[in-house]
Residue, then its C-alpha position, 0 to 999 in steps of 0.5 A: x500500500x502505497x503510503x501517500x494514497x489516501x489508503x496508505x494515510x489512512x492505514x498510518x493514521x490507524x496505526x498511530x492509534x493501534x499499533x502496527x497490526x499490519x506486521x501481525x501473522x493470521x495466528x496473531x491477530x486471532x489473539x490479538x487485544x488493541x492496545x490501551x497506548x497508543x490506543x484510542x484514548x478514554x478509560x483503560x485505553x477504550x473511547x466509543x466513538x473513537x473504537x466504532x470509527x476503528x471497527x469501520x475503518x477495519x472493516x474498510x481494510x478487510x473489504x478492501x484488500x479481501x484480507x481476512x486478517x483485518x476483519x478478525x481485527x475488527x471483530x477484535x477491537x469490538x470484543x475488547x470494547x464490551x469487555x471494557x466499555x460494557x463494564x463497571x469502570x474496575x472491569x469486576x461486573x457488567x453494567x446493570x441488566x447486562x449478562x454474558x449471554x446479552x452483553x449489550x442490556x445494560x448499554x456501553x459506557x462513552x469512555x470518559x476518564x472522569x468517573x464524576x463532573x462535568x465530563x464525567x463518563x455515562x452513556x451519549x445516545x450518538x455515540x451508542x448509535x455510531x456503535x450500532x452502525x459499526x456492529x452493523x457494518x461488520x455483520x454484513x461484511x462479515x456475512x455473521x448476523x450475531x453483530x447486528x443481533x448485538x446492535x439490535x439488542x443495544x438498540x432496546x437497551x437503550x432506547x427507552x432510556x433516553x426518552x422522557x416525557x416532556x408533558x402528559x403523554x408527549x416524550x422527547x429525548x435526552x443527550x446524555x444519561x448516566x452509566x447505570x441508565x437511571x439517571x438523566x445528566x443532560x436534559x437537552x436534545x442532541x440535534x440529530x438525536x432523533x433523526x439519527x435514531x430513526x435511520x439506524x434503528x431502521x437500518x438494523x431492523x431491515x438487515x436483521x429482516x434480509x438476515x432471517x431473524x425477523x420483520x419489524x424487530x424494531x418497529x415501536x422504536x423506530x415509531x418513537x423516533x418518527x414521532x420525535x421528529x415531527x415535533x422537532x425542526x430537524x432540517x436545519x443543518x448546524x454550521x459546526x463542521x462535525x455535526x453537519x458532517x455526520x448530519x449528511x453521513x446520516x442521510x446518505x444511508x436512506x436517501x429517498x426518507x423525506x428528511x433525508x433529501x432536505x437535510x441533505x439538499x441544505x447542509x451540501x450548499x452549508x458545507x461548501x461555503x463552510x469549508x472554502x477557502x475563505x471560510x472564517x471556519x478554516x481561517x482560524x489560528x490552527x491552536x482554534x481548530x479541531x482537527x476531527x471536527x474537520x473531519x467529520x464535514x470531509x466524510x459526511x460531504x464524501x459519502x453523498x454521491x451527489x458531491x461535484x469536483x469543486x466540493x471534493x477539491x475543497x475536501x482534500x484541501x481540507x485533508x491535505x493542509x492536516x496532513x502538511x501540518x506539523x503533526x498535524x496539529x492533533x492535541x495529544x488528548x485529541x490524537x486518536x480521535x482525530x487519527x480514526x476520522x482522518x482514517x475515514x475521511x481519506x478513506x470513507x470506505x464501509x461508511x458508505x452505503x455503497x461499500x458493502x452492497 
């Protein structure tokens, strides 16, 4: 692989995170455990939205190359994230609810190194969701159903736990939850909870239904999201670059959804003027940008199919000025997170629809 491809940054990208996999035999890859250094930063070396952006970028590689080594690889990064994100933060019991026969029942901590505070550790419907995604992604890689039989059984974990009811008999969602999923930590609605919500619990459903495992297993909560979403202007994309990125990732996944093509009609024209080259966005001081942040609008905008040239110059300008920079400029708290998306912007592979069909 060459290393100045956008395959070959996106492979020294994922190394800096875990480690030199690449130089693993067959044998050793099926013992293989990701390490918690480098690794993907948070608690005892696992963070959620980090190591769901390193089972795709995996998955990516396996497909890729139609090597079986990094598909063992993906499979074992997500066993080593249940063995630690799906436990107590001493690693001596499973979240509440969760056995070792459903893992997944009592959710799968964000990661945070704090146990309390402000920033303290608990559970994040967006990134539970992008987890979701990865198991899914790697079970139709993988031709294995058990993985999304794992993401639909997060899915019902979690899902009645960040509805509550606003007024009698009307319910809206929460940002975040605690660990045990019993208390409400952040009463606000993420912006593209719900949205978000509706097309990957959507996608689950319709995988486990192509997979034999059962038609509308998800039905009631994809209902709820629905429900939600009337009720909440949801196509207004944000001018903060990762959450327009991951808005216009979203809605590539079901294109036709109604939401979906006027979300995505709105943020195209949003992200092109947001990441030009005279934009007060990128004309910041470097120390003022964030790195992954950037990254999440390049992938969003790479997987709509609809990008013209002069958008997609706009993105490898974006890529290449982190690439040219000085280390490339990623806070040491930030490198991984910033490694995986950078991974996935160079190389959106199986975060596209398209990959794996």
């Amino acid at each position: 692989m060459e290393p100045s491809t956008p395959k070959g940054l996106a492979m020294a990208a994922m190394t800096a995170v875990y480690g030199h996999f690449d130089e693993l035999s067959p044998g050793e890859a099926d013992a293989w455990v990701p390490p918690s250094s480098p690794g993907a930063g948070g608690h005892r070396g696992r963070y959620l939205w980090t190591d769901a952006f390193g089972v795709v970028n995996f998955v990516t590689m396996a497909v890729g190359t139609s090597s079986e080594k990094y598909m063992t690889l993906a499979k074992r990064l997500v066993w080593a994230v249940h063995d630690v994100l799906g436990r107590t933060r001493d690693g001596t019991a499973r979240l509440d609810r969760a056995t070792d026969q459903e893992p997944l029942k009592g959710g799968l901590r964000i990661g945070k190194t704090t146990e309390s505070g402000p920033d303290c550790d608990g559970q994040y419907h967006h990134y539970l969701t992008l987890w979701m995604f990865a198991l899914n992604r790697l079970s139709v890689a993988a031709k294995d159903p058990a993985y999304n039989d794992l993401a639909i059984q997060l899915a019902r974990a979690i899902h009645p736990h960040f509805f509550v009811e606003h007024a009698p008999g009307q319910m809206h969602m929460v940002w975040k939850i605690s660990t045990d999923m019993k208390t409400v930590l952040v009463q606000s609605q993420g912006n593209l909870d719900a949205a978000t919500g509706f097309i990957i619990f959507k996608l689950l459903q319709d995988t486990a239904e192509k997979q034999g495992r059962g038609k509308g297993l998800l039905e009631k909560e994809v209902d709820d999201y629905a429900k939600v979403m009337g009720r909440k202007e949801e196509t207004h994309p944000s001018g903060d670059p990762l959450d327009l990125g991951m808005g216009l990732w979203v809605s590539h996944i079901y294109p036709d959804e109604a939401w979906s093509s006027e979300f995505k009609g709105r943020a195209l024209a949003l992200a092109g003027r947001l990441i030009s080259k005279d934009s007060p966005t990128l004309n910041r001081p470097v120390a003022r940008r964030l790195a992954f942040r950037e990254f999440g609008a390049c992938l969003g905008i790479s997987c709509c199919d609809a990008m013209s040239p002069e958008l997609q110059a706009k993105v490898e300008a974006v890529l290449d000025f982190w690439e040219n920079h000085v280390a490339r400029g990623f806070e040491e708290e930030l490198r991984p997170i910033s490694q995986v998306m950078y991974a996935a912007a160079r190389n959106p592979g199986a975060f596209r629809m398209s990959y794996l069909t």
